[in-house]
C-alpha positions as CSV (number, residue, x, y, z in Angstrom):
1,X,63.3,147.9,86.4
2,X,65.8,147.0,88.9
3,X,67.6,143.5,88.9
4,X,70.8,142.0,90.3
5,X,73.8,140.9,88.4
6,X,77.1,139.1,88.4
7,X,80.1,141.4,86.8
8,X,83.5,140.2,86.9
9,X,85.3,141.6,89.7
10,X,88.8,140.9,88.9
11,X,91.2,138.7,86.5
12,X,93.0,136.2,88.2
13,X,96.0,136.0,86.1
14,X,96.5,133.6,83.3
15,X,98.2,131.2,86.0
16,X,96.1,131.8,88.7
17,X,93.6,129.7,90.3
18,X,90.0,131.4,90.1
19,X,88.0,132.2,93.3
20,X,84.6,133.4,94.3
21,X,85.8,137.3,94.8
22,X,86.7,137.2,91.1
23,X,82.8,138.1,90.9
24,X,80.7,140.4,92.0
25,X,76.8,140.7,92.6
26,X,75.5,144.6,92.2
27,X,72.1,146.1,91.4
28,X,71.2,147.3,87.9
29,X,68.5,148.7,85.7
30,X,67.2,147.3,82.5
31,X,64.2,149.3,80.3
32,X,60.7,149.4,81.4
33,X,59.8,148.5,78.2
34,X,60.6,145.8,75.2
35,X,61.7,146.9,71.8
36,X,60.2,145.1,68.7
37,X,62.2,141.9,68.3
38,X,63.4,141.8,71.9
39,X,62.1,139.5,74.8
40,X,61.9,139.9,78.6
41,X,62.8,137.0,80.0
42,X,63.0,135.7,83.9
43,X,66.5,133.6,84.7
44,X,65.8,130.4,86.3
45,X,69.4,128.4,85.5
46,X,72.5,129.3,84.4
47,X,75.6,127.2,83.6
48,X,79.0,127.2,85.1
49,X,81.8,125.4,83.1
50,X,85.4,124.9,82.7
51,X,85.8,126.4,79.5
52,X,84.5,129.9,81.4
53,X,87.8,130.0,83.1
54,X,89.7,131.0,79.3
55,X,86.9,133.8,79.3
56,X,88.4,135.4,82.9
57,X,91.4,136.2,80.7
58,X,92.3,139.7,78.7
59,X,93.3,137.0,75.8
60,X,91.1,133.5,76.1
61,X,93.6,132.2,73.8
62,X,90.7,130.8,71.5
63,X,89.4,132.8,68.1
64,X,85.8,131.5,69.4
65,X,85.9,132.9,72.6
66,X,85.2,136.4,73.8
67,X,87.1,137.0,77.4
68,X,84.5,139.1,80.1
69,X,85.4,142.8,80.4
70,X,86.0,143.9,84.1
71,X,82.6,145.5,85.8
72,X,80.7,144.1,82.8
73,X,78.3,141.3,83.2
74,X,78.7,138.0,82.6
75,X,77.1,135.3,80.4
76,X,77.2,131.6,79.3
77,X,74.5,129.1,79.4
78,X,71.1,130.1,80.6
79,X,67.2,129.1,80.9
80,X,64.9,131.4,81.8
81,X,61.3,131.8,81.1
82,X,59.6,134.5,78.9
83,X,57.6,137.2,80.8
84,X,56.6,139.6,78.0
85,X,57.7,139.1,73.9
86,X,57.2,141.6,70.7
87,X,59.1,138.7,69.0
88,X,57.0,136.8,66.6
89,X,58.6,133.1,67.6
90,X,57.6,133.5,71.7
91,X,54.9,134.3,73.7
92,X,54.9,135.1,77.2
93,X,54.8,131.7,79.4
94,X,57.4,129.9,76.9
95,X,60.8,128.7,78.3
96,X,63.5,129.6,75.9
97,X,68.0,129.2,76.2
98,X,70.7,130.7,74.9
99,X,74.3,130.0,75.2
100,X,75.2,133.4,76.0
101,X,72.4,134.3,79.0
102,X,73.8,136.9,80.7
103,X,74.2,136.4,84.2
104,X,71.2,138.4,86.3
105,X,67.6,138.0,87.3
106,X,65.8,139.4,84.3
107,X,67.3,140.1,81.0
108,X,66.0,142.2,77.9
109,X,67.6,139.9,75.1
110,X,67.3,139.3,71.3
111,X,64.8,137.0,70.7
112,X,66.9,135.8,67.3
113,X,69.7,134.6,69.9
114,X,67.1,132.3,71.8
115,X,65.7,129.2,71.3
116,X,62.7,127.8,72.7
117,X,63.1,124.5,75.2
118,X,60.3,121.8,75.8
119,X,60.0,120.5,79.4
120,X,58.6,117.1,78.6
121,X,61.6,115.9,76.6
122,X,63.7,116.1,79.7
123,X,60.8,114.9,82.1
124,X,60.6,118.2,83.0
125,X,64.2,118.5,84.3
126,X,64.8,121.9,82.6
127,X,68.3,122.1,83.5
128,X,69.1,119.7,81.7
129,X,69.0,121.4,78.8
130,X,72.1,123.0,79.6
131,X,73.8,119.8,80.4
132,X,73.0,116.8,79.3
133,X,70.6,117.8,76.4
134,X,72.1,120.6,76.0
135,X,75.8,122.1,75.0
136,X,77.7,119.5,77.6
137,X,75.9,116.1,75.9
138,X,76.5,117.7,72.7
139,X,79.7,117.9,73.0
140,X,80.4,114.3,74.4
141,X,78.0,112.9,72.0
142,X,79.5,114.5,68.6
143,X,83.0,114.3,70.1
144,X,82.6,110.3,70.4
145,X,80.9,110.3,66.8
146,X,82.9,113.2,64.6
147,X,86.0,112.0,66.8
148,X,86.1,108.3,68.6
149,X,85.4,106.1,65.3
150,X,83.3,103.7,67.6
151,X,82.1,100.6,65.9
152,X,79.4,98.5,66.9
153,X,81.0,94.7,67.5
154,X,84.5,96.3,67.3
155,X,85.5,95.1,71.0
156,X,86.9,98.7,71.3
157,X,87.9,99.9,74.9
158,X,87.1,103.5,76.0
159,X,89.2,105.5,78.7
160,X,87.6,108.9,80.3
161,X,89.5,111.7,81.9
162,X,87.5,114.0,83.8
163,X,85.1,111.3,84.2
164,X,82.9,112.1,86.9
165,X,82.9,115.7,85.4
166,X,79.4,117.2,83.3
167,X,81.0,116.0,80.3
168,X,83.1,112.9,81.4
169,X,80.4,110.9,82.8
170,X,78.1,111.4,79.9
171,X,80.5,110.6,77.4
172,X,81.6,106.9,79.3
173,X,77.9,106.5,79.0
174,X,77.2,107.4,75.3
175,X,80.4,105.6,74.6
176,X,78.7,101.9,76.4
177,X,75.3,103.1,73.9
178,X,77.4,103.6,70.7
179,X,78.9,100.2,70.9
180,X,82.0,100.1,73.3
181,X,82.7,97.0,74.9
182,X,84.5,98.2,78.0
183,X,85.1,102.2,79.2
184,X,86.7,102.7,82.2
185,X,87.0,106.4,83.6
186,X,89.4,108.2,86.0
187,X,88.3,110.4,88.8
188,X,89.9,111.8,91.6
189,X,88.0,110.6,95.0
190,X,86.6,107.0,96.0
191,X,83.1,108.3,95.9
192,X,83.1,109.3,92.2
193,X,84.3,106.0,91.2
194,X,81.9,104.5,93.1
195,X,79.3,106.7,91.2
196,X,80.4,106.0,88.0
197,X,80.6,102.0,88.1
198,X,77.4,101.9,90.4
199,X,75.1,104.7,88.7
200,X,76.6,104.9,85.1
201,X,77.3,101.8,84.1
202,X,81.0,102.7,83.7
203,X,82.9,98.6,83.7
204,X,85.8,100.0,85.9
205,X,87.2,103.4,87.4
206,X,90.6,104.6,89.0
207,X,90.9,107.0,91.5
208,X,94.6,108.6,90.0
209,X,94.6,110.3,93.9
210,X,95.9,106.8,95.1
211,X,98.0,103.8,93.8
212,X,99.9,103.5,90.7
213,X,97.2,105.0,87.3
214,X,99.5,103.1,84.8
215,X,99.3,99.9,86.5
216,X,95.7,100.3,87.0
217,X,95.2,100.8,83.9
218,X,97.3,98.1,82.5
219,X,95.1,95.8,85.1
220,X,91.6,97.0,83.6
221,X,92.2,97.4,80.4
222,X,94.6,94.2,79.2
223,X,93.9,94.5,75.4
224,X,94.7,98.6,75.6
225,X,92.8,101.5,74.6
226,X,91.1,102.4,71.7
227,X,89.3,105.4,72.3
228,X,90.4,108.3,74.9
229,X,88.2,111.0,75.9
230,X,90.6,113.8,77.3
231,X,88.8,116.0,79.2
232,X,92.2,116.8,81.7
233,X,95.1,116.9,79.3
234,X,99.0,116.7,81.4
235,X,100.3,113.6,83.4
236,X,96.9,111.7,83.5
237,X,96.9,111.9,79.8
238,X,100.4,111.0,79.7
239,X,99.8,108.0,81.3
240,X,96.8,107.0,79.1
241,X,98.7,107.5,75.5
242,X,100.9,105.4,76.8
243,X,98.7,102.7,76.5
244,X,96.8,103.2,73.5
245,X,96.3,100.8,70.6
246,X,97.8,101.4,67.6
247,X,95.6,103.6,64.8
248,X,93.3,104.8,67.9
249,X,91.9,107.7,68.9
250,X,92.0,110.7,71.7
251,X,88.6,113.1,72.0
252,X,90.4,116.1,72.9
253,X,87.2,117.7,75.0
254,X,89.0,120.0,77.5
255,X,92.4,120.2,79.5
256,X,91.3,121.2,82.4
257,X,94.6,120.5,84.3
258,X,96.1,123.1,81.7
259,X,93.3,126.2,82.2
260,X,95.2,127.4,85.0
261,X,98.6,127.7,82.6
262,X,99.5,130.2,80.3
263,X,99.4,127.1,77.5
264,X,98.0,126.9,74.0
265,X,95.0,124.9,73.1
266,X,95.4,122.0,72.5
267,X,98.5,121.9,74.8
268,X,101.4,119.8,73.5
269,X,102.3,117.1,74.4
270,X,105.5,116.0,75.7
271,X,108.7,115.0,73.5
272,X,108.0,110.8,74.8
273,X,104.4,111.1,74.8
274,X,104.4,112.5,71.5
275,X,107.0,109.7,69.7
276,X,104.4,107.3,70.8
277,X,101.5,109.1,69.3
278,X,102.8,109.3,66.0
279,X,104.9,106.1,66.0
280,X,101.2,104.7,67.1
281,X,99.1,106.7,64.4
282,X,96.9,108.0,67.0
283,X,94.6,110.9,65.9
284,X,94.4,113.9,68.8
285,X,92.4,116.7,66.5
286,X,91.1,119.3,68.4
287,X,87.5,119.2,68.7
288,X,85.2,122.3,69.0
289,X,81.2,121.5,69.2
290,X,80.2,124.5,67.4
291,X,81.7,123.5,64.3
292,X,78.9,120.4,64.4
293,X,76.1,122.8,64.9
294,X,74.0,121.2,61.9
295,X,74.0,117.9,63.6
296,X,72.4,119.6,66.9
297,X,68.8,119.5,66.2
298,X,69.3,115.6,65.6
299,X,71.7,115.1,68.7
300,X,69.7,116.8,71.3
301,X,66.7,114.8,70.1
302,X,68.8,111.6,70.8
303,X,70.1,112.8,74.0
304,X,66.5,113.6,74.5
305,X,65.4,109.9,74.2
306,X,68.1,108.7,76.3
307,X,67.2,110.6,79.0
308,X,63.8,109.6,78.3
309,X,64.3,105.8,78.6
310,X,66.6,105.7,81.4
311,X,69.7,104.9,79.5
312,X,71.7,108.1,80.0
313,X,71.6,109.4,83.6
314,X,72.3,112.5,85.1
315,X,74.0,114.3,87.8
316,X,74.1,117.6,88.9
317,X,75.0,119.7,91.4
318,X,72.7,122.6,91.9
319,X,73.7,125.7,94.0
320,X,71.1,128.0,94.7
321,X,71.2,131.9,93.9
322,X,72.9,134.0,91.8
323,X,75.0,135.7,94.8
324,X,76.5,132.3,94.9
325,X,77.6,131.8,91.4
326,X,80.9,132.9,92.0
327,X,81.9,129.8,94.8
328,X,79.9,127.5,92.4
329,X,82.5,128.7,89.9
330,X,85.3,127.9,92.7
331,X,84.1,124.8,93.3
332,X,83.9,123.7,89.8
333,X,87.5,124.7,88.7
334,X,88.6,122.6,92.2
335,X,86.9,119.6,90.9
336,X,84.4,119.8,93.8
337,X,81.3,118.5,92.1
338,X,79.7,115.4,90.7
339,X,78.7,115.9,87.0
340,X,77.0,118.8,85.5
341,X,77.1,122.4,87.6
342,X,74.2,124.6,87.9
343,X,73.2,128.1,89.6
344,X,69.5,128.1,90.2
345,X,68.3,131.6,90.1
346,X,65.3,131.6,90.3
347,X,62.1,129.2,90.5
């Protein structure tokens, strides 16, 4: 059967900025025919995230992380639906994800690396399962609980980085349901701060593209912060540390202004920022999702609910076709979108 997919093309260096021609769409085979155990499924969505950007690397830098091989395909988050099974779990018709979907039409995978996905628990919003019930809400949600000590009546103030990101503007929101009394995000244009105080109930939010970010900050939250989801890492975070409470707590989610940089992970911090950190007893543990993966089944279901009754809302930005995965990639890493980023491949 022939099928398209996206290979990688070309590294761009472990300081350079990604761009579309990094990829490239070719045609391919797969078998006529399914093995026992396998499934032939038909990609509708795939993913596109920031962590992706370690993967374009010889070295990701990260002992979970495999990096693409040049002229192989690609893979992350997928949905797709089943066309033909001689797995026991799926029948044809089913819609199933896996977090490692590679990235072309129709795929020949294990059916021991998929799970199956119901429709109605997202109102029928299937991407969603990649992003908000899915890997993205997962890790805002378990960050906030394994990480952000949030208590109920507490009074506690959040701050988000990243916050009009896929994971950013879910976890100001989860933060408001678990029981903080003010979160306040930073984004980097006027129209996502509009979006997140007028669509995400976010109290307050900074555009740190204009005006002084500390004294902002200073002005919105007067009693300090408590909780900091870091989803950028470098000045911003700087800035935010510098402020904290004393015994509080930083979600260390992703450093996106780092990915570019030839940096460890976590990056740290500098010499100032640091002395406060300790002299403050602020935690900054480095969170990884997949270490929680015996909580997911409960998570998603919560995530699930939220969804359901309105309380957690969700924005994505949908590019259509796989030839285009590459620019949506671009855009991503440029900070061009508003929440979660999805390649629709198919319908």
């Amino acid at each position: 059967m022939i099928i398209q997919r996206v290979v990688l093309n070309s590294r761009p260096g472990k300081n350079g900025v990604p761009v579309a021609e990094n990829f490239r769409l070719e045609q391919s085979t797969i078998p006529d025919t399914v093995q026992e155990g396998q499934v032939r499924v038909r990609t509708l969505y795939l993913s596109v995230d920031p962590y992706m950007r370690c993967r374009m690397n010889e070295d990701t830098g990260s002992d979970y992380l495999l990096p693409w091989q040049l002229s192989e395909v690609a893979d992350g988050g997928g949905i797709g639906v089943v066309e033909e099974s001689k797995h026991n779990n799926f029948t044809k018709g089913d819609f199933v994800t896996s977090f490692n979907w590679p990235w072309q039409t129709v795929a020949i995978l294990d059916g021991s690396l998929l799970q199956k996905v119901v429709p109605q628990l997202v109102n029928g919003h299937l991407s969603y399962f990649l992003g908000a019930a899915g890997l993205t809400g997962l890790t805002a949600l378990l960050g906030i609980r394994e990480k952000g000590h949030v208590t109920v009546g507490a009074n506690q103030t959040m701050v988000v980085s990243g916050a009009a990101g896929a994971c950013g503007s879910l976890a100001g929101q989860i933060g408001h349901l678990d029981g903080c009394s003010r979160v306040v995000g930073i984004a980097g244009t006027d129209e996502k701060c509009s979006i997140l105080v007028s669509e995400m109930g976010f109290d307050a939010a900074i555009n740190y593209k204009k005006g002084n970010v500390a004294q902002q900050l200073r002005e919105l939250c007067p009693g300090g912060v408590d909780v900091y989801f870091d989803n950028v890492g470098g000045d911003i975070s700087d800035t935010v540390i510098s402020q904290m409470n004393q015994n509080s707590h930083i979600i260390l989610c992703g450093q996106i202004s780092q990915y570019n940089k030839d940096v460890p992970y976590p990056p740290p911090l500098p010499p100032d920022t640091e002395k406060i950190q300790k002299e403050r007893n602020i935690t900054r543990e480095r969170f990884l999702v997949l270490n929680y993966m015996d909580k997911q089944e409960a998570s998603v279901l919560q995530l699930c609910q939220w969804i359901q009754e309105g309380k957690l809302k969700v924005r994505e930005t949908v590019v259509e076709g796989l030839a285009n995965i590459g620019a949506a990639f671009q855009s991503m890493m440029n900070g061009g979108n508003i929440g979660k980023q999805i390649v629709l491949v198919s319908k």
